[in-house]
C-alpha positions in Angstrom: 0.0 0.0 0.0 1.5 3.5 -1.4 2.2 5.9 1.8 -1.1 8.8 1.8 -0.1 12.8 2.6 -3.1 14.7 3.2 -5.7 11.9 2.4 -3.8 11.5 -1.2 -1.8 8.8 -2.4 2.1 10.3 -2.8 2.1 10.3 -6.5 -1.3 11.6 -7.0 -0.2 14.8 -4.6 3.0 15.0 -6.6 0.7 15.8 -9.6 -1.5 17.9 -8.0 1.2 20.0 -7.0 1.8 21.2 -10.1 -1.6 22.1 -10.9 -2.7 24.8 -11.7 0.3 26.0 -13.5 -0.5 29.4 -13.3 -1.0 29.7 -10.0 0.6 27.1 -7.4 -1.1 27.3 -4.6 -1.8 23.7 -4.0 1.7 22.9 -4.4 2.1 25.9 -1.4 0.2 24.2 0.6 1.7 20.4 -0.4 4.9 22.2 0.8 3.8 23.2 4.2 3.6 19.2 4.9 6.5 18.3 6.6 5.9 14.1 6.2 6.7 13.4 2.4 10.3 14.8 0.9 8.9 13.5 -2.4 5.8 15.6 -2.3 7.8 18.4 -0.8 10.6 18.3 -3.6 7.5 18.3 -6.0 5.6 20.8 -4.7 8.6 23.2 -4.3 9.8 22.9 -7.8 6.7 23.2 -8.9 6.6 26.8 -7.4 10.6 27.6 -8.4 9.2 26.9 -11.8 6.3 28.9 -11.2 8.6 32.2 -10.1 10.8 31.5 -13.3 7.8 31.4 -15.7 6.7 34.7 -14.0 10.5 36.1 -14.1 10.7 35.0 -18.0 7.4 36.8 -18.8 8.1 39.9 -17.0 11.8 39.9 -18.8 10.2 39.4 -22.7 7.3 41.7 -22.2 9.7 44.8 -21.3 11.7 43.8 -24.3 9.1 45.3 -27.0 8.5 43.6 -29.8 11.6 41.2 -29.8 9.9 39.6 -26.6 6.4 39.5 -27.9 8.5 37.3 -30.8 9.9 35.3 -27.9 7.3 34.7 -25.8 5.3 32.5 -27.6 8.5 29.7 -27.0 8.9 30.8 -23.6 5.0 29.5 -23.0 5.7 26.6 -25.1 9.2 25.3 -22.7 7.3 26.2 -19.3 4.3 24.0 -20.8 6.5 21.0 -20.9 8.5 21.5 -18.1 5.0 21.3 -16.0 3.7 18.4 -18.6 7.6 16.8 -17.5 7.1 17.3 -13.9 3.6 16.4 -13.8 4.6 12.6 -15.3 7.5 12.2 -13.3 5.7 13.0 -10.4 3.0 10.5 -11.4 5.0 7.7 -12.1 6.6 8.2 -8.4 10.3 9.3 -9.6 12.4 13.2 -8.1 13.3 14.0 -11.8 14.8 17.0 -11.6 13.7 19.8 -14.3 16.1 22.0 -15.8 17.4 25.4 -14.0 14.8 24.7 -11.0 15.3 20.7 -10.6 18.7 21.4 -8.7 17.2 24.4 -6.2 14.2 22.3 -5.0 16.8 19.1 -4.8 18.8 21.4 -2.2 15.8 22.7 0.1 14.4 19.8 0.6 17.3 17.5 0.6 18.0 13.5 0.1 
């Protein structure tokens, strides 16, 4: 029997924590479980990648039109990170995302 945090299976929190991907605050609230690393790890990479979605949007929309040309691909790379993290997290593995993986990794630790 798979180990429950907050009246969820472990893998079906780890999902949940990265949903919605606009606004994580599900995985805020994963976080403030202390129990689970795994759910932890997810739910606070889920939210690095949340500040670095906002960070990248903030930085193309002040660069005029060269960002509106960019942002479209910006979208597109923090849709699959989530879509990445999302399956991972459902099939019960710490894969680490790119730029944000590493970060989470060191909060909540081994």
């Amino acid at each position: 029997m798979s180990k429950r945090v907050a009246g969820f299976k472990r893998r079906t929190a780890a999902i949940i924590a990265y949903l919605p991907p606009g606004l994580p605050v599900l995985g805020a609230l994963l976080l403030m479980l202390r129990g689970d690393k795994f759910v932890r790890f997810h739910a606070l990479q889920s939210l690095f990648l949340a500040v670095l979605a906002y960070a990248g949007f903030m930085l193309f929309s002040f660069l005029g039109a060269l960002g509106w040309v960019f942002l479209p691909f910006w979208i597109l790379v923090i849709f699959v990170l989530w879509l990445v993290g999302m399956v991972e997290g459902g099939k019960g593995k710490r894969f680490l995302l790119p730029l944000v993986g590493k970060w989470a990794n060191r909060f909540v630790g081994e």
